[in-house]
C-alpha positions in Angstrom: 41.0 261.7 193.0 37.3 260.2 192.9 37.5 257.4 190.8 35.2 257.9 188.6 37.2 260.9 187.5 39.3 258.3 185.9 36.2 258.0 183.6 35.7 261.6 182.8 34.0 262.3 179.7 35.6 266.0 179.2 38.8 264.0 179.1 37.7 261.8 176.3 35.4 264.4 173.7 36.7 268.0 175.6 34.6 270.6 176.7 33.5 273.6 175.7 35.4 276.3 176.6 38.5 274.3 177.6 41.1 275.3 174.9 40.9 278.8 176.5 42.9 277.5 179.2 44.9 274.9 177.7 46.0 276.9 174.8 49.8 276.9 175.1 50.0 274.9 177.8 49.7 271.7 176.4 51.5 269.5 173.2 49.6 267.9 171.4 50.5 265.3 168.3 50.5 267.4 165.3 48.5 266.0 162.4 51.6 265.0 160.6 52.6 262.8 163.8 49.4 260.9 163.3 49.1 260.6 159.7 52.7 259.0 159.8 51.7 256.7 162.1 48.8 255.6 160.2 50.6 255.1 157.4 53.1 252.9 159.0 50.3 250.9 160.9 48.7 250.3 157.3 52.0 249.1 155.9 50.9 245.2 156.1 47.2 245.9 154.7 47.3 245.2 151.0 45.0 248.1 149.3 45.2 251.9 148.3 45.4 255.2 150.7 42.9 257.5 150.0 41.9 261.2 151.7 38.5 262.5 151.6 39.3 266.3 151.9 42.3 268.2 150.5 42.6 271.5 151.0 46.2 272.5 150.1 47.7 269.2 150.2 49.4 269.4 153.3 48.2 266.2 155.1 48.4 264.5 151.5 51.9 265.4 151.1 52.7 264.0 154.5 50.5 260.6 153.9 53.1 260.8 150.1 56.3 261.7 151.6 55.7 258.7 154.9 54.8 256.3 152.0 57.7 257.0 149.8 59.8 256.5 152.7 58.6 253.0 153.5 58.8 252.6 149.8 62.9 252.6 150.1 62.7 249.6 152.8 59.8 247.9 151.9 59.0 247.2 148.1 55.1 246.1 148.8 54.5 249.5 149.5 55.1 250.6 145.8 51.9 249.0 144.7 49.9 251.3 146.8 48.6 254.6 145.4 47.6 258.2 147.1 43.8 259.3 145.9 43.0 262.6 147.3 39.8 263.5 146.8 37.7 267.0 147.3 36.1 269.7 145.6 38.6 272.5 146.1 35.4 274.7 146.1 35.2 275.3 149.9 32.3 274.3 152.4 29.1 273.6 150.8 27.4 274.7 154.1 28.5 276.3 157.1 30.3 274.6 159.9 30.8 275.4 163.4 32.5 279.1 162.9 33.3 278.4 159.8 31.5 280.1 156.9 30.2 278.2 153.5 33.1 279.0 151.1 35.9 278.3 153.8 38.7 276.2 152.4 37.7 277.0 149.0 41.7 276.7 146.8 43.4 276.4 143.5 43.7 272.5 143.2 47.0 271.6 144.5 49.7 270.2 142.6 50.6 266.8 144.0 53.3 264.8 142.3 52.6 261.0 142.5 48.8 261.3 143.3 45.8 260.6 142.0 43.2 263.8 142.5 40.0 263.1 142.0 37.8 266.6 141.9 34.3 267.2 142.5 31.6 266.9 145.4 31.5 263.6 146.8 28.0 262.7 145.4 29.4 263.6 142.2 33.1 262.2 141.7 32.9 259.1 144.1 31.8 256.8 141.1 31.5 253.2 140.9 34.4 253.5 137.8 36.6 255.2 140.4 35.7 252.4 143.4 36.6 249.4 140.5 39.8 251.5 139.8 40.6 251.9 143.5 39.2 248.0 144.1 40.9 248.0 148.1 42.0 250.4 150.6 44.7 249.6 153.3 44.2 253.1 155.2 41.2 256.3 154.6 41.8 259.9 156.2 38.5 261.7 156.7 38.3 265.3 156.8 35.4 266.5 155.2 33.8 268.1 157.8 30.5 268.1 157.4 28.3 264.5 158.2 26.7 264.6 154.9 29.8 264.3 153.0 31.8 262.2 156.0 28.8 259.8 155.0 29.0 259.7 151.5 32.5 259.6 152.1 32.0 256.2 154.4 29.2 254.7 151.8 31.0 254.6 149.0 34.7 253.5 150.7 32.4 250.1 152.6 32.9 247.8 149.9 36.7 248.7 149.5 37.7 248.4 153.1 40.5 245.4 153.9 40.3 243.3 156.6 42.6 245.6 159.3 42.5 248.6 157.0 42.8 252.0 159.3 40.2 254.8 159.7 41.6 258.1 160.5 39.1 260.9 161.0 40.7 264.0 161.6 37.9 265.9 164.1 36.1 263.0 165.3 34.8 265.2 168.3 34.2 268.5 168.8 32.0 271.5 169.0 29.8 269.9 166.6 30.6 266.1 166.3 29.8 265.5 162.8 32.3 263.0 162.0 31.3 261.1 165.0 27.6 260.8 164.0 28.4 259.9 160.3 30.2 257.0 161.9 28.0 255.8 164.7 25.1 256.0 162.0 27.3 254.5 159.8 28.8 251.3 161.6 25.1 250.6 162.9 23.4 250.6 159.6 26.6 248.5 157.8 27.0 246.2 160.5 31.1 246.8 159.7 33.7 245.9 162.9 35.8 248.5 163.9 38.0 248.6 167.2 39.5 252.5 168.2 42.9 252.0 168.0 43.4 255.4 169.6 41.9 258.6 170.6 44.2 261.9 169.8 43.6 265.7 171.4 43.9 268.5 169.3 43.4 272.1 168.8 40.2 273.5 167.6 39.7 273.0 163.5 37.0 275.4 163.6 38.3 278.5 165.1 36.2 277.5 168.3 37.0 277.2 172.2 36.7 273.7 172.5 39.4 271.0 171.7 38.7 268.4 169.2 39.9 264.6 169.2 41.4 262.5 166.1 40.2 258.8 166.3 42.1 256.0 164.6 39.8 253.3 164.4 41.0 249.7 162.7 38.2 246.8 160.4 38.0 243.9 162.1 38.3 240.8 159.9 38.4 237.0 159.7 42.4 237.5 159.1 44.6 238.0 162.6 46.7 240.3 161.8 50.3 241.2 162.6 52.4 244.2 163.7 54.4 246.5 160.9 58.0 245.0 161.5 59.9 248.4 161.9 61.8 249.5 158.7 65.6 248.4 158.1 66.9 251.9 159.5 64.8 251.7 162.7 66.0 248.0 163.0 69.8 248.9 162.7 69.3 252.3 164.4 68.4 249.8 167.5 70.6 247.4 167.1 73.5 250.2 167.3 72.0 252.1 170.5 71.8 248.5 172.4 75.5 248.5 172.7 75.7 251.7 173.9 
């Protein structure tokens, strides 16, 4: 294998056409997989979750059901609080294959979490940033760059040192996440560090695979690793005398 294979971009942001022939033939993390991850890697950073783009709740009621968990073997979690935040009105625009319209719903019902409702230029008020005050992890899936930066604007003066980024199509047939956030971190001047890079299906109905990105703030603060929860701990502890 050429070495510089090892630095193939395809492998990093995909290629178009490639999910024809990987469809089926590859695993890929499922969305809840990474979201529960982030959750748990967040568990140390003192702050609020929140979710820029709903839809039907499902990713929020995985983000709620990961936290509640954590809540049974870690009591600092039970300060933090879920705000889930969209329009439920669809796309304002069209995106990739995806018609203006598209994800339009009934807001979801979502026990023990805040939703806030409205276009991002409109809901994402300075009352809601002094109720919110700090964030320990952000899921982005919005979509579109206009409202991934919005989105990024208004969370910059909530973010904790080593608070997680997630964005859930970072890159893709159209990148727009990606550009929000270049543009983003160069005019802000905020430290981030990828803490990894995840494949995935389409999200558009395309034929090109699409990544998630976890990306962590770099602060003044060093910080440490999530101890693993008292039934991981004594789940261990058993198997090692196996």
């Amino acid at each position: 294998m050429p070495e510089n294979r090892l630095l193939d971009e395809t492998w990093l942001k995909g290629a178009k056409g490639d999910w024809l022939e990987l469809k089926g033939k590859v695993t890929y993390p499922s969305r809840a997989q990474v979201l529960e991850m982030a959750v748990q890697l967040s568990r140390p950073v003192p702050g609020h979750i929140v979710e820029f783009g709903v839809w039907k709740g499902y990713s929020t009621r995985v983000i709620r059901d990961e936290l509640w968990r954590s809540r049974l073997w870690d009591p600092r979690q039970s300060r933090k609080r879920i705000y889930a935040c969209d329009s439920f009105k669809g796309l304002p625009e069209g995106y990739e294959n995806l018609a203006a319209g598209t994800f339009a719903t009934p807001v979801p019902r979502l026990k023990g979490v805040r939703i806030v409702e409205g276009f991002f230029e409109e809901s994402l008020t300075p009352e809601l940033a002094a109720e919110v005050h700090r964030v320990s992890l952000v899921h982005f899936d919005a979509d579109l760059e206009s409202a991934t930066t919005c989105a990024l604007d208004w969370v910059t003066p909530l973010l904790s040192d080593g608070c997680l980024l997630l964005f859930d199509e970072f890159t893709g047939e159209d990148p727009a996440e990606y550009r929000a956030f270049l543009e983003w971190s160069e005019r802000t001047g905020v430290r981030t560090t990828l803490i990894a890079l995840f494949g995935r299906e389409p999200s558009g109905k395309g034929d090109m695979t699409d990544r998630r990105a976890l990306f962590q703030v770099i602060g003044e603060r060093k910080r440490q690793k999530p101890p693993p929860l008292t039934p991981v701990r004594l789940r261990r502890k058993l198997m090692s005398r196996w």
